[in-house]
C-alpha positions as CSV (number, residue, x, y, z in Angstrom):
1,X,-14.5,61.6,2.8
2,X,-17.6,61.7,4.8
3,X,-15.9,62.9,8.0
4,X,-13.9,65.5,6.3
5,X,-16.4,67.2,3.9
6,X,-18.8,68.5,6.7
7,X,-16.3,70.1,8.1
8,X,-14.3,72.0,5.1
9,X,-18.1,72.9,4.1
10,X,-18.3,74.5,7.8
11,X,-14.8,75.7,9.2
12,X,-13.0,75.4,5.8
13,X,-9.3,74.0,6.4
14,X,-7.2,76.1,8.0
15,X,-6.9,78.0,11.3
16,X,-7.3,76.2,15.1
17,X,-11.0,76.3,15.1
18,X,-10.6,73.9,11.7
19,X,-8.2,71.6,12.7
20,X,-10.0,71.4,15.9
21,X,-13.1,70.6,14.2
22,X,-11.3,67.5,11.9
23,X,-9.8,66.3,15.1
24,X,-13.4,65.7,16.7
25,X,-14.9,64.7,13.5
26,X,-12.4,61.9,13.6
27,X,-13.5,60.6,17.0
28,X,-16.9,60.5,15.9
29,X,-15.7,58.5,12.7
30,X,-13.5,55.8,14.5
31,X,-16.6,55.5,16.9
32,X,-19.0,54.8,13.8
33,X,-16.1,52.0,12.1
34,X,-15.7,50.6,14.9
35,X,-19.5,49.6,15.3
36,X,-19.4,48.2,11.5
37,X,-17.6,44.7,13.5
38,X,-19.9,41.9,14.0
39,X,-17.8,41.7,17.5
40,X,-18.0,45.1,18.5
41,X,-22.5,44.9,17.9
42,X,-22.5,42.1,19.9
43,X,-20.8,43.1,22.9
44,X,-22.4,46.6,23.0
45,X,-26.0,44.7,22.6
46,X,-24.7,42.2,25.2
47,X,-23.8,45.1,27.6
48,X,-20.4,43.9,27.5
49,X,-18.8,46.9,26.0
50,X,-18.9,50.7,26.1
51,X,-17.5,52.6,23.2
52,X,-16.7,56.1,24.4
53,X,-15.5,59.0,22.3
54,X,-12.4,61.5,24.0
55,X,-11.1,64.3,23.5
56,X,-7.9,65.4,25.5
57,X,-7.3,69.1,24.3
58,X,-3.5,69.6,25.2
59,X,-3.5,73.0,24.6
60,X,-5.6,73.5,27.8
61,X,-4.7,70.3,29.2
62,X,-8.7,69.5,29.4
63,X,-11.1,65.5,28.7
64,X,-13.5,66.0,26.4
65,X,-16.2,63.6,26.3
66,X,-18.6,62.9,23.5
67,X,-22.4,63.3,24.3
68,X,-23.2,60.7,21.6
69,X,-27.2,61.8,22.2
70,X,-26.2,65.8,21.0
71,X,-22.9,64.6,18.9
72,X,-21.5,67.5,21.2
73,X,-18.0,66.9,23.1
74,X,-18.2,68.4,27.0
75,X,-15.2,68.5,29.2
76,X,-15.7,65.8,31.9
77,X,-15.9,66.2,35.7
């Protein structure tokens, strides 16, 4: 699928760094479904609604937000 394939092209599919790479992928992915709603468009237009992509890495216990300007994940502050 179009989330997967960039990411077996880059990181291939096994290993941390792999599976680490699907896992943000998919936030990325749920962000862009989610804006296909006619609901979801309007509120973000209205200013009523903030979609934010996460990442909470449990193996370090760390928030990762997604910069959707870079498409780069940064832990938050």
């Amino acid at each position: 699928d179009e989330a997967r394939e960039p990411v077996v092209h880059q990181h291939g599919t096994e290993g941390r760094e792999a599976e680490r790479a699907m896992e943000l992928a998919a936030v990325r992915q749920s962000l862009a479904n989610l804006r296909t709603f006619p609901c979801v468009q309007e509120k973000e237009k209205r200013g009523t609604l903030t979609l934010r992509g996460t990442y909470f890495a449990i193996s370090d216990g760390v928030l990762h937000l997604l910069d959707e300007a870079s498409g780069e994940f940064f832990p938050a502050e």
